[in-house]
MIVEXRO-988761 format. One record per residue (C-alpha): x, y, z. Coordinates in steps of 0.05 Angstrom, whole numbers, plus 32768, in hexadecimal, padded with zeros to 4 digits. Example, Ala and Ser with C-alpha at 12.3 -4.5 7.8 and 13.67 -1.06 7.14 Angstrom:
2
80F67FA6809C/81117FEB808F/
//
This chain:
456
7E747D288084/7E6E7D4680C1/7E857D9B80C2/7E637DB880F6/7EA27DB98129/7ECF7DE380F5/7E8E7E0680DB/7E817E238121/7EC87E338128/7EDA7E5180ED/7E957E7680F2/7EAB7E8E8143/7EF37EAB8124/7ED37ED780F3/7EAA7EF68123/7EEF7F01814E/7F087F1A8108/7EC87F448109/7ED87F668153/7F1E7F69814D/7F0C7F8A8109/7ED97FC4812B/7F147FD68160/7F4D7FD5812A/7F1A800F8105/7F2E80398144/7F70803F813C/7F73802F80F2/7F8D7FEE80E6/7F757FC380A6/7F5E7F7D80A5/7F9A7F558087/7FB77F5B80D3/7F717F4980F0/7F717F0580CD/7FB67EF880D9/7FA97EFF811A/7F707ED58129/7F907EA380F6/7FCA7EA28127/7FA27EA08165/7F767E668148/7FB37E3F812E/7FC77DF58145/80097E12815A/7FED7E3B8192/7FC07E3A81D8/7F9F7E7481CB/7F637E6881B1/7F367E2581D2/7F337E068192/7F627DFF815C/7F507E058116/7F787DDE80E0/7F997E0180A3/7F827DCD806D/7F357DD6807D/7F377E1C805B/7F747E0D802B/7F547E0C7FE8/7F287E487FFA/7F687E63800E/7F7D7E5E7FCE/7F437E887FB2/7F567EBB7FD6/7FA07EC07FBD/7F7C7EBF7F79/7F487EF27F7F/7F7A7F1B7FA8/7FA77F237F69/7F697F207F3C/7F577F5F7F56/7F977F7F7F5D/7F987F747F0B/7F517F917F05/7F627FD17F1A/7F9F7FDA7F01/7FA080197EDF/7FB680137E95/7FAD80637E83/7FD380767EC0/8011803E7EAE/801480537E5F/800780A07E69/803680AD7EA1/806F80717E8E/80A980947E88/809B80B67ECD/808080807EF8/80BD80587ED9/80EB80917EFF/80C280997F43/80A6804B7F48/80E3802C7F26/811C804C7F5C/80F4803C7F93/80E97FF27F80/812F7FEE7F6D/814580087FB4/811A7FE17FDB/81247F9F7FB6/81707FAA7FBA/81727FBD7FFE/813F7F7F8011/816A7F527FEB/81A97F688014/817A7F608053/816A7F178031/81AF7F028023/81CB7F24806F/81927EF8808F/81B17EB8806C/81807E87805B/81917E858014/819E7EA57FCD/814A7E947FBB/81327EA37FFF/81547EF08003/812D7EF87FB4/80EE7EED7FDA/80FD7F1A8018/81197F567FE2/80CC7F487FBE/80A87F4A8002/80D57F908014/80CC7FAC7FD0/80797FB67FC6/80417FD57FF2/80027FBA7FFB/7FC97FD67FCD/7FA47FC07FED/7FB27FE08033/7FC28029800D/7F8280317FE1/7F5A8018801E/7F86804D804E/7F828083800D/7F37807E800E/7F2C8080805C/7F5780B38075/7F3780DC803D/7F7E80EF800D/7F6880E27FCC/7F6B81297FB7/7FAD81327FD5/7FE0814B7FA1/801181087FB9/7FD980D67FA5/7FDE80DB7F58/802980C37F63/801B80917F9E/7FE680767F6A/801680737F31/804E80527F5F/8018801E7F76/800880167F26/805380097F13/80627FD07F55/801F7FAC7F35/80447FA77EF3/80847F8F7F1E/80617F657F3F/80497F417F04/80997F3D7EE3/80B37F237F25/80827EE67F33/80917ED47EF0/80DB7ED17F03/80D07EBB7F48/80AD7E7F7F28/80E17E6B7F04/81157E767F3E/80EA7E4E7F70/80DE7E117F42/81247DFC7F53/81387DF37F02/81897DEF7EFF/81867DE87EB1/819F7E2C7E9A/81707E207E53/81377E017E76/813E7E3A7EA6/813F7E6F7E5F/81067E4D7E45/80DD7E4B7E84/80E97E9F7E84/80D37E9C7E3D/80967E807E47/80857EAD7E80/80927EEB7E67/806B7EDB7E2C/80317ED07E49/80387F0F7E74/80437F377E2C/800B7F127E09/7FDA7F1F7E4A/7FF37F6B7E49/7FE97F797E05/7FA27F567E01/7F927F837E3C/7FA67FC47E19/7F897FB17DD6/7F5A7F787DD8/7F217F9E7E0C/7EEC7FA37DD4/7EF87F587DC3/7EF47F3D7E0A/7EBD7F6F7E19/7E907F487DEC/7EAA7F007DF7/7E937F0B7E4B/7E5B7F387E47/7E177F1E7E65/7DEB7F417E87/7DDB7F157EBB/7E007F227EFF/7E077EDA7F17/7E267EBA7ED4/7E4E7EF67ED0/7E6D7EEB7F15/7E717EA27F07/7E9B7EB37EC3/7ED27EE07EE1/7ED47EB67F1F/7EE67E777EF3/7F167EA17EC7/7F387EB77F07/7F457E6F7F17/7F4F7E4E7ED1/7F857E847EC4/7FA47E7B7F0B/7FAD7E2A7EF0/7FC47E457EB3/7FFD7E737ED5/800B7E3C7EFE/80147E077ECA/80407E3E7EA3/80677E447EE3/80547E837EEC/802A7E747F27/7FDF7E7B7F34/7FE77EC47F50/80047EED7F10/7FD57EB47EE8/7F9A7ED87F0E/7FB97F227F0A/7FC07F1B7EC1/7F737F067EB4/7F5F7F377EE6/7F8D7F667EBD/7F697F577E78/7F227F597E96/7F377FA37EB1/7F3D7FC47E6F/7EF87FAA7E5B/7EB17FD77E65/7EAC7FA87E97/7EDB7FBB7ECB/7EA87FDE7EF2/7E717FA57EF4/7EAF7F707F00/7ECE7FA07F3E/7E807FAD7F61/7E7D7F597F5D/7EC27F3D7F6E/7ED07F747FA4/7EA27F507FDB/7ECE7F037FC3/7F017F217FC9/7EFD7F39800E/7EDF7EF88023/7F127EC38003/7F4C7EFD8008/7F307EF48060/7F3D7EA48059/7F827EAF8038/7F9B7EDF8072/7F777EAF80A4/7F9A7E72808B/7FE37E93808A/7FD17EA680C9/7FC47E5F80DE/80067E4B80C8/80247E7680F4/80427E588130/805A7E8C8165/808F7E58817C/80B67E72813E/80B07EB68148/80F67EBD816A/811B7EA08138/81017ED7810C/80FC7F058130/81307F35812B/813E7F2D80DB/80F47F4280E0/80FE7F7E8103/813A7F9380DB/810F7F8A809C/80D57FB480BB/81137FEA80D4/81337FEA808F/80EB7FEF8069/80D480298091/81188058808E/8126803E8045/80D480558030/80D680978059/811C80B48038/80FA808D7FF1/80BC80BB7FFD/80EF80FB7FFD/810B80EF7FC3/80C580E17FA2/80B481247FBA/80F4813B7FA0/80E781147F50/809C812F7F4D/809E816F7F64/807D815F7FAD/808C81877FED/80AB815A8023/80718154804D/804F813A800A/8088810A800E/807D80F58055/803F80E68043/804780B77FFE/807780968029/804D808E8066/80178069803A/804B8043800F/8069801D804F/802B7FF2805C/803D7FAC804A/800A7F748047/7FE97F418016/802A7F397FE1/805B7F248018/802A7EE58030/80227ED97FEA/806E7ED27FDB/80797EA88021/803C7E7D8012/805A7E777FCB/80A97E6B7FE5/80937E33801F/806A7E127FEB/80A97E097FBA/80C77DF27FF9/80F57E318010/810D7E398055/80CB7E34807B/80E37E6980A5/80C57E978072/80837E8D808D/80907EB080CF/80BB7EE680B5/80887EFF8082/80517EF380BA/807D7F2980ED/808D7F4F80BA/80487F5C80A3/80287F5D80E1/80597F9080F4/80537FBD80BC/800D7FB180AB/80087FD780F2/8035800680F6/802A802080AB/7FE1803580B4/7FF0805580F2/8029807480D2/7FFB80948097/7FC780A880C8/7FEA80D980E8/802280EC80AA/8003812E80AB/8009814280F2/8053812980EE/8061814C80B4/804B819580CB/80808180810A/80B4816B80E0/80B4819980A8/809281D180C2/8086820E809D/80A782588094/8085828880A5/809882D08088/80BC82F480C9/80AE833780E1/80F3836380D4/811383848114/810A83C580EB/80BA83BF80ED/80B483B1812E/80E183EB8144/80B0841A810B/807283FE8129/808A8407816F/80A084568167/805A84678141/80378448817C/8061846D81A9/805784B0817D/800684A58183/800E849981D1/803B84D681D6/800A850281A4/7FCD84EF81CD/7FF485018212/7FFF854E81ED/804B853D81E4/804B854C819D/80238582818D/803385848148/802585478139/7FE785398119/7FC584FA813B/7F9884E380FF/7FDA84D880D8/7FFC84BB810D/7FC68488811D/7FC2847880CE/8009846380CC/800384368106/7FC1841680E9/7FE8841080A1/802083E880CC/7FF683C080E8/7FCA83B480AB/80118396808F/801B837280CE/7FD0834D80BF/7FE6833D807F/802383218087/7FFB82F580BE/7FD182E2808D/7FFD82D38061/801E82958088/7FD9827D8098/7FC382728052/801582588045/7FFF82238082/7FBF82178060/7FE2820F8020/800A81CD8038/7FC881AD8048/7FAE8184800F/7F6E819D7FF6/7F3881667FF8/7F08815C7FC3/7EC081597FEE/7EAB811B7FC5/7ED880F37FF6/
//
């Protein structure tokens, strides 16, 4: 067997992904739109790149990365967070959801490729990438903001909708027309999602001591296999691999574990998650961008006026001011890793392939534009909502104007009975009040800016 053609290929496009990579830092961007990118520029469908590079060479490492992608996305799901704050993530996480899935399913149903096809487009519009926002949270330095608790929380709840609509979505994309078979295949799937939940909030001690070791390689090697066996088990459930993988990632993540099992998979995950956003990429074919492209664009219009009026009334439900708003939904509109998952998912159960490009414009094109949009939140939200200072009354400014006049007058031996000294001390004691009033808006400013813990 003979490699070293694709080897020297595939090696050459992630050094592009590398550069690309240092020049996106500049203005922000993350990586899913890097690999995309050179998966697109390197694919069989275009002349942009000298030599092609075929999809099925890196399929089943592909497929890794779709695994350890959701793997991780259960690891850190945050079971403290979900179970102590329920009732209000339920309110805040559950009406934006609701809003975006309904309004992405209209979007689906408008665009009219079928009743299936619109479910996936309403799951692609109704999630963030986690992605994107922790990595954006971290960077641009906002995890002590007062929003990111509730961004956090929202994040926490679309993990656990995630999980209940693959399950669904399975069912609906096997193509069963038996209204039992279909009952029974929803059975089965939401039991193993209740069984998998309720092992991870009460069976941590036992799995603790069924995967400890302290060696790092076996270690790595166990949670790597039970990332795939429970992908084929999800799979064979007809669940699919992904929530199979989310929901062992999920167990593992209430172990004493977690932290050991994060520091290892992190760096696999970033390196098969690279080969799954280069091989969607690859299967990208710019020849079908203009069939897709305007539903595209009206999903990527609808998604960022539906999120910024959504981030409002989050402000509004936990007691946020609006630029805290404007900035939850800045970082909520980033769209990435769950869309390609659903179209890889929805082409492979043979949906309208025309899936493929829309979910490729779509998160190119917000996978931009939401970073850039959270960068500079802040700056838009002092010009937008700017805020009130305390005004200086006509009536002081006509006080403050005669007691300077009475000084100048005094001092010209106008008013001789006038004493000076008191004259002088009124106008100081005005504009002593004048200074604090001053500095009163300036710490009100101040007190819109998030204070940043120093740690970060």
């Amino acid at each position: 067997m003979h490699l070293g053609d694709e080897l020297l290929v595939l090696g050459l496009l992630f050094i592009i992904a590398y550069v690309l990579g240092r020049l996106g830092k500049v203005i922000g961007l993350p990586a899913i739109p890097i690999y995309m990118l050179v998966g697109l520029i390197a694919s069989p469908y275009s002349t942009f790149f000298p030599l092609s590079f075929e999809s099925a060479d890196v399929e089943l490492i592909a497929v890794f990365g779709l695994i350890l992608l959701l793997f991780n996305l259960g690891l850190e799901f945050d079971q403290d967070e979900f179970y102590g704050n329920a009732g209000k993530l339920v309110v805040s996480g559950g009406t934006r959801i609701a809003i975006n899935f309904a309004v992405g399913f209209g979007l689906g149903l408008w665009v009219g490729w079928g009743t299936r096809e619109a479910l996936v487009i309403a799951g692609m519009t109704a999630t963030s990438s986690s992605a994107i926002v922790t990595k954006l949270l971290i960077e641009l330095r906002r995890l002590a903001n007062r929003e990111t608790p509730t961004i956090l929380g929202i994040m926490v709840l679309e993990d656990v909708f995630i999980a209940f609509y693959l399950a669904i979505v399975g069912v609906v994309l096997g193509g069963q027309t038996d209204v039992l078979a279909i009952v029974l295949q929803l059975a089965v799937s939401f039991g193993f999602l209740i069984a998998m939940f309720a092992l991870a909030r009460w069976g941590g001690r036992v799995v603790s001591r069924l995967v400890q070791t302290k060696d790092d390689e076996l270690f790595t090697i166990l949670f790597f296999g039970l990332a795939v066996a429970f992908g084929g088990i999800g799979e064979l459930l007809g669940v699919s691999d992904a929530i199979g993988a989310f929901l062992i990632g999920l167990v593992l993540g209430a172990t004493r574990f977690r932290s050991r099992i994060e520091q290892l998979a992190l760096p696999l995950r970033d390196i098969f998650g690279a080969f799954f956003f280069l091989n969607f990429g690859l299967a990208l074919d710019v020849s079908t961008f203009g069939g897709v492209l305007v539903p595209a664009m009206v999903a990527v219009a609808v998604t960022l006026v539906i999120n910024t009026l959504g981030g409002q009334i989050i402000a509004w439900q936990n007691g946020l001011t609006r630029r805290e708003g404007l900035n939850a939904s800045a970082m909520l509109q980033n769209r990435g890793e769950f869309a390609l998952i659903l179209a890889t998912l929805a082409v492979g159960a043979g949906l309208d392939p025309r899936l493929t490009p829309f979910a490729g414009l779509y998160v190119l094109t917000m996978a931009i534009v939401g970073p850039i949009l959270a960068v500079n939140s802040e700056r838009i939200g002092r010009w937008i909502f700017p805020s009130k200072r305390p005004a200086v009354t006509p009536e002081r400014d006509r006080m403050r104007a005669e007691g300077i006049a009475l000084v100048e007058a005094a001092t010209a031996g106008e008013l001789p009975g006038e004493p000076v000294a008191d004259i002088e001390a009124a106008v100081e004691e005005w504009d002593e009040l004048d200074r604090r009033e001053q500095q009163a808006a300036q710490q009100s400013d101040e007190a819109t800016e998030r204070r940043r813990d120093p740690e970060y």
